[in-house]
NUNU-921554 format. One line per field, with one value per residue (C-alpha): residue number from 1; x, y, z. Coordinates in pm, 1 decimal. Example, Ala and Ser with C-alpha at 12.3 -4.5 7.8 and 13.67 -1.06 7.14 Angstrom:
num: [1 | 2] $
c1: [1230.0 | 1367.0] $
c2: [-450.0 | -106.0] $
c3: [780.0 | 714.0] $
//
This chain:
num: [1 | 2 | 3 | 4 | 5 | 6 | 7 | 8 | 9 | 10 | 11 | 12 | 13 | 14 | 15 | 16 | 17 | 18 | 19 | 20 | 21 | 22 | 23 | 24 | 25 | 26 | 27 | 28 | 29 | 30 | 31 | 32 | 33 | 34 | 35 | 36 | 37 | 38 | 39 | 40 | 41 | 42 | 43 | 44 | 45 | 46 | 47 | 48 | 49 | 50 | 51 | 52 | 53 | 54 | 55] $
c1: [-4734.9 | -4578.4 | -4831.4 | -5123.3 | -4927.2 | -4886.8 | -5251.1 | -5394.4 | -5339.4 | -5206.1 | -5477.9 | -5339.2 | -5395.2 | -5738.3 | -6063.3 | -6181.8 | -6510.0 | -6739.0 | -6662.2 | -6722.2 | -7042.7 | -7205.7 | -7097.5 | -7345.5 | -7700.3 | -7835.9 | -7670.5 | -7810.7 | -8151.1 | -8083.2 | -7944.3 | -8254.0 | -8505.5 | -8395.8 | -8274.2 | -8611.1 | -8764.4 | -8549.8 | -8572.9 | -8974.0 | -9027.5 | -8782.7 | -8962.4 | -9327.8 | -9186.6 | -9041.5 | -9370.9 | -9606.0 | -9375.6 | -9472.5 | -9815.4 | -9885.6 | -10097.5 | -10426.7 | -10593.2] $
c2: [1801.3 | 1562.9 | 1304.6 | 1496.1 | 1565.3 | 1189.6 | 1065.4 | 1385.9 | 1158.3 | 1394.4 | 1682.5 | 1858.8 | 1594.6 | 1741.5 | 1600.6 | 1359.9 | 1481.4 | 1196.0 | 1339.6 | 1680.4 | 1563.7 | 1371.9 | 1599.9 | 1897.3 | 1791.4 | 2076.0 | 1947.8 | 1596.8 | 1740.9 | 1893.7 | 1637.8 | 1379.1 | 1596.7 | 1689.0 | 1291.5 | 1161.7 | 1460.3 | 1473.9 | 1061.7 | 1105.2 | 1403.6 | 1172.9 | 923.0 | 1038.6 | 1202.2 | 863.9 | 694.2 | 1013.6 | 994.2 | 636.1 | 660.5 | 596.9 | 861.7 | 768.0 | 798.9] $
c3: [16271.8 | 16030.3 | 16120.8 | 15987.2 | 15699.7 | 15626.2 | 15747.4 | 15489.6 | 15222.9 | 14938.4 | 15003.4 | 14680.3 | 14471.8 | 14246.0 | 14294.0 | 14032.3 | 13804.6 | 13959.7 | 14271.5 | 14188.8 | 13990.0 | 14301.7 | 14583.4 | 14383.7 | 14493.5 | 14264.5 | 13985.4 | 14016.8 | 14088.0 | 13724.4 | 13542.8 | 13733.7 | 13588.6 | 13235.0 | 13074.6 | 13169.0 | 13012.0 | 12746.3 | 12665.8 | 12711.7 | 12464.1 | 12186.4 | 12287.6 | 12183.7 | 11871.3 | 11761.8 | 11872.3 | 11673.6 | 11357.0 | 11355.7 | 11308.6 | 10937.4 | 10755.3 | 10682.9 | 10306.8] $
//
């Protein structure tokens, strides 16, 4: 019994964030599909407010 104690190693220590963060598939699927979107859409509004106005 001891042994699987000692070969656990430290099950109540807490699970790191990254960890948590890539073991949620759902959460990845999120966070894949909203920064492009959200880069893309600043993008175009960077690119539109650079158009100069025309006379």
């Amino acid at each position: 019994m001891e042994e699987t104690q000692a070969n656990s190693g430290g099950a109540d220590e807490p699970i790191p964030f990254m960890q948590q963060l890539m073991d949620n598939p759902f959460l990845l699927l999120f966070i894949g599909v909203t920064m492009p979107t959200v880069f893309y859409i600043l993008w175009g509004i960077m690119e539109i407010t650079a158009i100069p106005i025309a006379n």
